[in-house]
N, C-alpha and C positions, 0 to 999 in steps of 0.2 A: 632967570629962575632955574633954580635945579630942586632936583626930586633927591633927598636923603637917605630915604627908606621907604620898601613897603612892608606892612606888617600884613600878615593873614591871624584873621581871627575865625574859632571856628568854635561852634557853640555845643556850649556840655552842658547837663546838669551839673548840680552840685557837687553831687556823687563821682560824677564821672571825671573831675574837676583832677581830682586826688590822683585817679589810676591814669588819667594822660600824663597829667607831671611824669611820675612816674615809670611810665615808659619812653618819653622822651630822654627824661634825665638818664636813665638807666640804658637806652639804645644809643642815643645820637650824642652822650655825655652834655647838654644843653644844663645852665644853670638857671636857677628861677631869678630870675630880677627882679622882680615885682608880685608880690602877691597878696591882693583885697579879697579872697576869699569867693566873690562870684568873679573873678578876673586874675589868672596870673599870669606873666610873661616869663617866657625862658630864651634864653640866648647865648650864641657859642663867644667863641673866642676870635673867629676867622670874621674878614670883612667881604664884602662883596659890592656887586653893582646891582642897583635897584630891578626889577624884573617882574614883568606881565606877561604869561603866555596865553596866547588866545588858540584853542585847536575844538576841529570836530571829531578827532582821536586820538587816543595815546601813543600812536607810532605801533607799526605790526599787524595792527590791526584791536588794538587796546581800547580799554574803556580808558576817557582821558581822567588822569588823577586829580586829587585834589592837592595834593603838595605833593613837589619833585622837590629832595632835600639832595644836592649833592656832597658827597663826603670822599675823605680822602684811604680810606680801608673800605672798600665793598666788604670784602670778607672777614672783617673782623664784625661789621654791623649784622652780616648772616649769620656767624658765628653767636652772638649775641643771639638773636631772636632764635634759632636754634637751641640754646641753652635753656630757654623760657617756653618752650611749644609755642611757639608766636608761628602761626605758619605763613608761604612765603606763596600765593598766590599767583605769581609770573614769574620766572629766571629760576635763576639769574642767568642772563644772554647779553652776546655780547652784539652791540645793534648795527644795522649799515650804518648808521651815519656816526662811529665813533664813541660808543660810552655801550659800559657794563653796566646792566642796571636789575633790577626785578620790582614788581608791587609785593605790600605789605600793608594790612590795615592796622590802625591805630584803634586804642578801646574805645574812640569814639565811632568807629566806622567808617573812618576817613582812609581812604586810598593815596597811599602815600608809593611814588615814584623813588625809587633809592639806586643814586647813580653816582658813576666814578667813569670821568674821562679816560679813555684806552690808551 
């Protein structure tokens, strides 16, 4: 048996359905794949290996996030949320254990980890 994927699903109003798209598709370029209106999915171009982290902190001493998105420009995705007042909560630091990262919330409230290996 193998694992293919995992998905994170993270709960919006209706309302707030719109303005996540949105800033996903507009921050992380993520395209919608799917959208039923109380459910849509967006997703990149890149593949990956399935992944769970389990922590009782974010590293540093951090609140642990709710999504680590790793990406291949840190600084054009700060660059972005800069553009937008989206402000930047932690970092951008570069960590002991290898990766430049900072927190960032999402219109849902969601703490989003945004990193790029060193």
């Amino acid at each position: 048996m193998a694992v293919k994927r995992v998905v994170a699903n993270l709960t919006a109003s209706p309302e707030t359905i719109t303005a996540a798209k949105a800033f996903y598709r507009s921050i992380f370029d993520l395209d919608v794949a799917m959208d039923f209106g109380w459910i849509a999915t967006l997703t990149g171009s890149g593949s990956m290996t399935p992944q769970i982290s389990i922590a009782s902190e974010g590293g540093s001493g951090t609140a642990v996030p709710d999504l680590s998105i790793e990406v291949d420009n840190l600084q054009e995705v700060s660059d972005r949320l800069r553009d937008r007042d989206i402000p930047i909560e932690y970092g951008p630091v570069l960590e002991p254990w290898g990766v430049r990262r900072f927190y960032v919330r999402d219109p849902l409230g969601k703490l989003l980890n945004v990193l790029e290996h060193a």
